[in-house]
C-alpha positions in Angstrom: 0.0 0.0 0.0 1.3 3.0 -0.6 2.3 5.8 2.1 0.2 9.0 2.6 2.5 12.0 1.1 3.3 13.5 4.7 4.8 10.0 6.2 7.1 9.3 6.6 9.7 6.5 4.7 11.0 4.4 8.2 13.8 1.6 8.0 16.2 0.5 10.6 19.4 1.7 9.4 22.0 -1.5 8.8 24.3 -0.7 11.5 26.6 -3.3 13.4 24.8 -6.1 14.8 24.4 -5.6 18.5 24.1 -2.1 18.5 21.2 -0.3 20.4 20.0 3.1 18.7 20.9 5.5 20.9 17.8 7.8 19.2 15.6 7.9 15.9 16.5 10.9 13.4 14.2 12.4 10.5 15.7 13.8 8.0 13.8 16.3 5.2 15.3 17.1 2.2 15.5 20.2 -0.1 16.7 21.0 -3.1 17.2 24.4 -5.4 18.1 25.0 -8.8 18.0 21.6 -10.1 18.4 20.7 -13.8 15.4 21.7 -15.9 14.4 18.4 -18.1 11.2 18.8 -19.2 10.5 20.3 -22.5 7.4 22.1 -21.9 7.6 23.0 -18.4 10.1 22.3 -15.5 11.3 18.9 -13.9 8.9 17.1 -11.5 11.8 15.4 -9.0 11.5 13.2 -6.3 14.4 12.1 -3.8 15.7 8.7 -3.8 17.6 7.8 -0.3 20.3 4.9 0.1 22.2 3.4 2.9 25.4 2.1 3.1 26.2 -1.8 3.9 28.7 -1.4 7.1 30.1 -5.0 5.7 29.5 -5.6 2.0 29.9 -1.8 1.4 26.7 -1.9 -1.0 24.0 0.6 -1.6 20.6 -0.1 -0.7 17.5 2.0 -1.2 16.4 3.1 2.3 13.2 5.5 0.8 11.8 7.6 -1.7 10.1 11.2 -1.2 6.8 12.1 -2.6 7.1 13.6 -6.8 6.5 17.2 -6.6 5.8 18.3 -9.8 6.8 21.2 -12.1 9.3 23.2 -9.7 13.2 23.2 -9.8 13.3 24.2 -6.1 11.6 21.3 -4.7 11.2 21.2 -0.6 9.6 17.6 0.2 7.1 16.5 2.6 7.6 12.8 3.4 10.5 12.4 6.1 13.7 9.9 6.2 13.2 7.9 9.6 16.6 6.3 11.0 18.1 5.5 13.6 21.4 7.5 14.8 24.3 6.2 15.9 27.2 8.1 17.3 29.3 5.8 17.4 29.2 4.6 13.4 30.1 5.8 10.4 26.2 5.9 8.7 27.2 6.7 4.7 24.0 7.9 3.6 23.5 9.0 -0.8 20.9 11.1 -1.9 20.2 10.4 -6.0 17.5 13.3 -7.1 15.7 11.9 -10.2 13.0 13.4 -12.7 10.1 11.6 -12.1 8.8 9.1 -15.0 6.5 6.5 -13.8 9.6 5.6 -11.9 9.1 1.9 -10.3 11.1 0.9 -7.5 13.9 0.4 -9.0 17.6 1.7 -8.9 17.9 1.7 -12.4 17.3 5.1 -13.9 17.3 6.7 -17.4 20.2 9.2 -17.8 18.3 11.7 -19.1 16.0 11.3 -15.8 18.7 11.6 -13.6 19.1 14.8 -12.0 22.3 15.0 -9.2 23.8 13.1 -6.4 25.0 14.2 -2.9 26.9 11.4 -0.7 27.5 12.6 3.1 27.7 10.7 6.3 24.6 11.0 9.5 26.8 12.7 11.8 28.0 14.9 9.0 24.3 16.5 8.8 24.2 16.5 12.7 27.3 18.2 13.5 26.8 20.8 10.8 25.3 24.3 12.1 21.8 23.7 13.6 21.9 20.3 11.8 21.6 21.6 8.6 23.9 20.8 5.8 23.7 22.3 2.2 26.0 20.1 -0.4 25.9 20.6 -3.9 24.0 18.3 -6.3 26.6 16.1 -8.9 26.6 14.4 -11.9 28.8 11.5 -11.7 29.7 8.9 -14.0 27.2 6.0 -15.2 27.6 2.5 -16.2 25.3 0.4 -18.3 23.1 -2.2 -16.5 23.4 -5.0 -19.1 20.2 -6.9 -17.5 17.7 -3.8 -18.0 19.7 -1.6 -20.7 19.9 1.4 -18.7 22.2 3.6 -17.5 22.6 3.9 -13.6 25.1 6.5 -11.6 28.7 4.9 -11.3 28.9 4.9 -7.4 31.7 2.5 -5.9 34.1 4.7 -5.7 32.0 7.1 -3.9 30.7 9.4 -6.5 32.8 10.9 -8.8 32.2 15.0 -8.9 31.4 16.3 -11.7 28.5 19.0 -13.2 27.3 21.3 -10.7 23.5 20.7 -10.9 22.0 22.2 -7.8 22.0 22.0 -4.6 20.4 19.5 -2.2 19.9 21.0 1.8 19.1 18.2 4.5 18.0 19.0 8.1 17.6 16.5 10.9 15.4 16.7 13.8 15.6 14.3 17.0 12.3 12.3 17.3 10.8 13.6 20.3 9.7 11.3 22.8 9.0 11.3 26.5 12.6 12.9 28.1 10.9 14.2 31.0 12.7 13.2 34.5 10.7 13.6 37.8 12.8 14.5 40.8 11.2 13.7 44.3 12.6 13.6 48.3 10.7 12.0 50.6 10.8 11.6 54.5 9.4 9.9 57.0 7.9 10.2 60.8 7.3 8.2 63.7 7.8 4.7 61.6 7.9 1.5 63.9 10.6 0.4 65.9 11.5 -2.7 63.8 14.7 -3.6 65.6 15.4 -5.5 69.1 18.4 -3.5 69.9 17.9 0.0 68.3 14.8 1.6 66.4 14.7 0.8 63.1 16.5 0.8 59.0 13.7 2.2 56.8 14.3 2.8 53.1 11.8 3.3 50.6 11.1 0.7 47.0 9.2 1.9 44.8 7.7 0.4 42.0 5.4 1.0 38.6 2.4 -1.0 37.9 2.1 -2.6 34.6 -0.2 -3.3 31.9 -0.8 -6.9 33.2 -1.3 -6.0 37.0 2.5 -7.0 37.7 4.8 -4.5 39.4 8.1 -3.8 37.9 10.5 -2.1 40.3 12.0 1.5 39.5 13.8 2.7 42.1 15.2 2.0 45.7 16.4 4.4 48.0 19.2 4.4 50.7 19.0 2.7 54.0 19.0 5.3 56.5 20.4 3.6 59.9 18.7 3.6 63.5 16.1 6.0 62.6 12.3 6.5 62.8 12.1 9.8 61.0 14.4 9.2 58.4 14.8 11.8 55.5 16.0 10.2 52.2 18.0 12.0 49.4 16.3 13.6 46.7 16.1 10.8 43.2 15.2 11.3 39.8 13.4 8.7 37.4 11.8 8.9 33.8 8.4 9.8 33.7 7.8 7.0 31.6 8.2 4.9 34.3 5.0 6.6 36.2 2.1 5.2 35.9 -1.0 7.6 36.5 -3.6 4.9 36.5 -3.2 3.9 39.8 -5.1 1.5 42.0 -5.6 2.6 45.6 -6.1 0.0 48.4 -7.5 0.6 51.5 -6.0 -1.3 54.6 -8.0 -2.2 57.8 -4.8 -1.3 60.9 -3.2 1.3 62.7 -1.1 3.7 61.4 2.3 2.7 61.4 4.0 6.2 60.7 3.7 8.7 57.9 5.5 9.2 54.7 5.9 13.0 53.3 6.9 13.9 49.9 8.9 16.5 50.0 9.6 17.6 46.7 8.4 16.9 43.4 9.5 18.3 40.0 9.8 17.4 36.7 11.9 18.3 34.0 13.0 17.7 30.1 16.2 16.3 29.9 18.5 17.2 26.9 20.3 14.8 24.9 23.3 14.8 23.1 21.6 16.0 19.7 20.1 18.6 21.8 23.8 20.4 22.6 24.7 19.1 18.8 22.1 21.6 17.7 22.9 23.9 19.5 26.2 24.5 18.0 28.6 22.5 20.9 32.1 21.4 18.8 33.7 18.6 19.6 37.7 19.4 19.5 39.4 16.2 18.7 42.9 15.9 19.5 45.2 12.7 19.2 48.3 11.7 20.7 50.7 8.8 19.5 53.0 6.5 21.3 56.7 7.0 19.8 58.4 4.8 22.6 61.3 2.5 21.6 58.4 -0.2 22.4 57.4 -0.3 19.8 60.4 -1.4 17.7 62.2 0.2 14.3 60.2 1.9 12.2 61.8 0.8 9.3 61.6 -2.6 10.2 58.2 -4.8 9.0 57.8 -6.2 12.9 57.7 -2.5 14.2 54.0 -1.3 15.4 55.1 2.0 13.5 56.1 0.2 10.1 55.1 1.9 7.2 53.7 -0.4 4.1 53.1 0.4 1.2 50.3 -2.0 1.0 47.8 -1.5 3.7 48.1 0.8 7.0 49.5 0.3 10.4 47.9 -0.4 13.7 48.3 3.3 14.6 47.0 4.6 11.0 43.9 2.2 11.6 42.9 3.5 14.7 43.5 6.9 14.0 41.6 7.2 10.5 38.7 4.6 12.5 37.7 7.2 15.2 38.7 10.2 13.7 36.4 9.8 10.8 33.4 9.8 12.5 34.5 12.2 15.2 35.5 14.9 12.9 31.8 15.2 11.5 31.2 17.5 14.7 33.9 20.5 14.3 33.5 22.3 11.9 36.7 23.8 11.1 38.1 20.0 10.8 41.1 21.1 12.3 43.1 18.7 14.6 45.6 19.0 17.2 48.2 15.9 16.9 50.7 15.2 19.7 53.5 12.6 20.0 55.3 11.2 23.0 58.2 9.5 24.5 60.5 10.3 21.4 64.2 12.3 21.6 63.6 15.2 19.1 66.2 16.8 16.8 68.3 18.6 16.7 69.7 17.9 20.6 68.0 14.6 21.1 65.9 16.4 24.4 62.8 13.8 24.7 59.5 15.3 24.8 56.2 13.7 26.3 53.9 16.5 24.4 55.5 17.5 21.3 53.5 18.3 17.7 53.6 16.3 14.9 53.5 19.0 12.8 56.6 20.6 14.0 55.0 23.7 15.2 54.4 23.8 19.0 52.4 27.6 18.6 49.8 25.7 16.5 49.7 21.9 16.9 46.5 21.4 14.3 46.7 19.3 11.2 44.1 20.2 8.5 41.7 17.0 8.9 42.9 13.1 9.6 44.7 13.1 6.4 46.9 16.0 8.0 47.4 14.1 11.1 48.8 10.8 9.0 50.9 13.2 6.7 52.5 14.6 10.3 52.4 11.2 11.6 54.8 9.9 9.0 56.9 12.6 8.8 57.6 12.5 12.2 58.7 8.9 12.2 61.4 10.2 9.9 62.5 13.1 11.9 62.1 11.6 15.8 64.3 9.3 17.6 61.8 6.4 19.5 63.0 6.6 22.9 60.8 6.7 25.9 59.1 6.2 29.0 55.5 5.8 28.2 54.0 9.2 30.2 50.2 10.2 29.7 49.9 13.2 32.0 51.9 15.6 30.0 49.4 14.9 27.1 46.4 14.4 29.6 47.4 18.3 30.9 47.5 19.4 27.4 44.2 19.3 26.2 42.2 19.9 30.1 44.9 22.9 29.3 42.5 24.2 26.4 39.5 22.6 27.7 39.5 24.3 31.2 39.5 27.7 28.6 36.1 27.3 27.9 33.6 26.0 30.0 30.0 27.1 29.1 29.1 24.2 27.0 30.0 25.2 23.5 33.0 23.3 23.2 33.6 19.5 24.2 37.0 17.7 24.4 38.4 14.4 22.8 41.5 13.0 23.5 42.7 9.9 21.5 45.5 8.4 22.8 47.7 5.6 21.1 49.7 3.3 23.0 51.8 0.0 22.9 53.2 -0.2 26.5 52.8 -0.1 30.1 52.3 3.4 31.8 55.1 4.4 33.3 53.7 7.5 35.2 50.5 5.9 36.8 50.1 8.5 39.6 50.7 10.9 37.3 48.0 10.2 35.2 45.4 9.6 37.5 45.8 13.2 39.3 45.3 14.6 36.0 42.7 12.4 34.7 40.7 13.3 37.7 41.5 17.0 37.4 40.4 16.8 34.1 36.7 15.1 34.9 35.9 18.1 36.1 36.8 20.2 32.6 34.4 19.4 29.6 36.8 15.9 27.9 36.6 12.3 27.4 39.4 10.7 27.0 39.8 7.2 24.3 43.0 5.1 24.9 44.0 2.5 22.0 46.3 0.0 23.4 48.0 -1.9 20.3 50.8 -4.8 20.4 50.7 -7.5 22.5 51.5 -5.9 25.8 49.7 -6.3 29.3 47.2 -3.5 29.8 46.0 -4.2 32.8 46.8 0.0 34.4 44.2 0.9 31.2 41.6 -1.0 32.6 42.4 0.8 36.0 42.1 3.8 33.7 38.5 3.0 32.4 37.2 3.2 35.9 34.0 1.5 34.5 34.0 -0.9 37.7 36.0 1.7 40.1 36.0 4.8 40.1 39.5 6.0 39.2 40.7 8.5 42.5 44.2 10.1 43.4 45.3 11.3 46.9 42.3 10.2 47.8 39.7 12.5 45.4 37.7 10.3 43.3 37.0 11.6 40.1 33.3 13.5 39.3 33.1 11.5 36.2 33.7 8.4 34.1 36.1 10.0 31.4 37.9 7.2 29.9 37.6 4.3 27.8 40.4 1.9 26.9 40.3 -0.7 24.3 42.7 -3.2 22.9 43.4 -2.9 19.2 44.1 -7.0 19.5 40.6 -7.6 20.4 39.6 -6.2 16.6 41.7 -8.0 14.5 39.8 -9.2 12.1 41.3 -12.5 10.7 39.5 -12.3 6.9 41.6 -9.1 6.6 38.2 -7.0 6.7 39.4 -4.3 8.4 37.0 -1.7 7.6 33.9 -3.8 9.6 36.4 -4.7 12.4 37.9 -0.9 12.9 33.9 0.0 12.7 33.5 -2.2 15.8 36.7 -0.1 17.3 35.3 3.1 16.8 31.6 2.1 17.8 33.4 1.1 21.0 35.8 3.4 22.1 32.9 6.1 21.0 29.9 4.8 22.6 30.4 6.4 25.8 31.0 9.9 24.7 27.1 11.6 24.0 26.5 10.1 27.5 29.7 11.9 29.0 29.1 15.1 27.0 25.8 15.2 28.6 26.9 14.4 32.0 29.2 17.2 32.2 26.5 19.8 30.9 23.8 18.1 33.4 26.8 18.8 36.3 27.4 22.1 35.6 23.9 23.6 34.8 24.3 24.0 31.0 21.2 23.6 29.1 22.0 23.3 25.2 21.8 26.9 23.2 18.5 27.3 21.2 20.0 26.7 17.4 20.4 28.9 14.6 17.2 30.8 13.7 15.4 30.1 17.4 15.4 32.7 19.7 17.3 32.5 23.2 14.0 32.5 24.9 12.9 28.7 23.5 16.2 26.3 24.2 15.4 22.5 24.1 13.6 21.1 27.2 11.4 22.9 29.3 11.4 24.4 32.5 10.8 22.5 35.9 7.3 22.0 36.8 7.5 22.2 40.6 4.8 20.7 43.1 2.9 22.8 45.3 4.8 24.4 48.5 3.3 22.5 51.1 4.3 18.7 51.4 1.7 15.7 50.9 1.8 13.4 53.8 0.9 9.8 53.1 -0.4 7.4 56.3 1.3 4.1 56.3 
């Protein structure tokens, strides 16, 4: 059957298996002055979408738009629906074509075919207000020999060619029930429950379901030897709160009182939200030039350069640093090295730029941070030991700069070896969870990594002289674990990036949510209407409850 013109066209984007959408996207699409191919009146185009294979790098078509006829600056109703990953790569291609009876099909007529635009998901969100204008191409076409027709020549990603228009694509989070209620509770005069001292009351709570079960949702702390305990204030989704709720009456004395509080209940933003609202991420990497890791110019050396296929550094470098570089804009990229005796007196350095200029560390995208990679190799002497602080300092250096959400910090850092300045480390790594960075550690070789995992502090909170850190700010993986035997690197350095990645939108948004920063309205809104809305605070006096 076919879809009403304002659906939209929704398909689950083919992503890595095992991943969990973090949030559904729509995308609408725009175009102006496209090509003109009708004789007697102007081109009636409609917008074909395709997705991307993450393993078999084929196209696929994900959805069409609604024709819209006669008009050369078309703006289309019916919506893309997808799911957004941060993490991944999503390569997405937009083929405009003029509208002939079209079946579905991806073969199409040359003289029907009207432009193609290739980008990548994040690349539309991280652009200003998540809006990205590209310009329309002609590329080249190949003959299908099964139907006779000519269709656009795409594996090696589009070549450019004509100029024929421009195509503008927007994407809007799906909006769905984000609000959090916040609530305290105490207690008075419970019952004395214990022989030898009153008693431990905490509160459960739970939301009724469809079927008459109960599904717990929350639990509070046990507050010791007390009978009027006050509990700390909790949040929980809304969507966990039932309002159809079944009140039972009880025939015995009253054992105490419960009082709410407070009660409030807010939007929460999400990542896209701060996205939107124009917060960079500044990615910044820093490479492991420690004797370690063995002659470059030798094929067993972690830093050997082939001529055939990249090195473990390269891979992990071009893996995260393509999908993270969607969301700065000015795609420019400070690139550090460490542990290396540098020329001309052979004094090592634990922070020194790849580049060769220490005023302005930034290479102009990843290909700019390989071309400094490798040239440093030829210049540097690998030396060592294997220090993170200096590098750690470095970027909370430029993060601690700027602090009211517009900016967010990544540090990648490459490594083959043990730390050797583990308290080090730590003191600045919990310094820096208080400055708005994540940090992604790469460990590759065969070496023990056991300090990284103390890094990660995804069990244990990492501390240092005795201050635990405010946040989680680290992930570590080994580049060992995504080796992919086949030889398919591209789906196993996906995994790598999906991994090391995941935890960033949540740590972004755990800063903001720290430090009070609600995302900026984006371009075009005014300052008065930012994403979310306001608390909605419960009346003054408390509401007592008899138990």
């Amino acid at each position: 059957m076919e879809q009403p013109e304002d659906m939209a066209s929704v398909s689950e984007f083919d992503s890595l298996a095992g991943s969990i959408p973090a949030t559904k996207v729509e995308i609408t699409v725009s175009c102006r002055n496209l090509l003109d191919k009708d004789m007697f009146s102007k081109s009636d185009p409609l917008c074909v979408m395709y997705t991307q294979g993450m393993e078999n790098k084929q196209w696929r078509e994900f959805g069409r738009t609604e024709v819209i006829d006669n008009t050369l600056n078309p703006d289309f109703v019916r919506k893309f629906i997808l799911d957004y990953f941060f993490e991944e790569k999503q390569n997405i291609r937009f083929d405009l074509n003029q509208s002939v009876n079209l079946k579905q099909t991806i073969s199409v007529s040359l003289k029907d075919f009207l432009g193609q635009a290739f980008c990548t998901l994040g690349e539309i969100v991280g652009s200003p207000g998540s809006r990205l204008e590209k310009p329309l191409t002609i590329g080249t076409f190949s003959l299908n020999a099964r139907t006779g027709k000519h269709i656009p020549s795409v594996s090696n990603g589009g070549v450019p060619g004509k100029k024929c228009g421009t195509i503008i694509l927007s994407v809007e989070e799906l909006s769905n029930c984000r609000d959090v209620a916040t609530m305290q509770f105490c207690a008075n005069k419970l019952d004395k429950k214990d022989f030898f001292g009153k008693s431990d009351p905490f509160l459960v709570f739970y939301r009724s379901n469809e079927d008459g079960t109960f599904t717990i949702c929350h639990k509070t702390e046990v507050m010791k030897n007390t009978l009027n305990p006050v509990w700390q204030t909790f949040s929980i989704p809304v969507r966990v709160v039932n309002p159809k709720k079944k009140m039972k009456k009880k025939k015995y004395m009253n054992s105490g009182t419960v009082t709410l509080l407070s009660f409030a209940v807010e939007s929460e933003c999400t990542f896209l939200d701060y996205i939107k609202g124009g917060t960079q991420i500044n990615f910044t990497v820093a490479i492991d030039f420690t004797a370690s890791n063995g002659n470059p110019s030798q094929s067993t050396s972690l830093h050997y350069m082939s001529p055939y296929q990249l090195n473990a550094y390269a891979l992990a470098l071009t893996a995260v640093g393509e999908i993270i570089q969607d969301y700065d804009s000015d795609k420019m990229f400070p690139a550090l090295g460490f542990g290396a005796k540098l020329p001309p007196d052979g004094r090592v350095s634990h922070e020194f730029p790849l580049n060769g200029n220490p005023d302005n560390p930034s290479c102009c995208g990843i290909d700019g941070i390989l071309e400094a990679y490798h040239r440093s190799l030829r210049t540097v002497q690998l030396y060592g030991p294997t220090n993170f602080a200096p590098v750690v300092t470095h970027v909370a250096r430029h993060a601690a700069t700027v602090q009211d959400g517009s900016q967010y910090s990544v540090l990648l850092i490459i490594t083959d070896g043990v730390i050797s300045d583990m308290a080090q480390t730590k003191e600045a790594i919990v310094n820096a969870a208080k400055l708005p960075m994540s940090i992604i550690i790469v460990g590759v070789g065969q070496a023990e990594f056991d300090a990284m995992v103390e890094l990660d502090g995804d069990d244990i909170r990492i501390s240092s002289r005795g201050k635990l850190a405010e946040r989680d700010i680290v992930q570590f993986v080994p580049f060992r674990d995504y080796v992919d035997r086949t030889g398919n690197h591209v789906l196993s350095m996906a995994r790598l990036a999906r991994d090391v990645l995941a935890e960033i939108p949540d740590q972004l948004v755990s800063y903001m949510k720290a430090q009070g920063i609600r995302p900026r309205p984006p371009p075009g809104l005014p300052a008065s209407t930012p994403p979310g809305s306001p608390p909605h605070t419960s009346p003054a006096s408390p509401m007592h409850t008899n138990l």
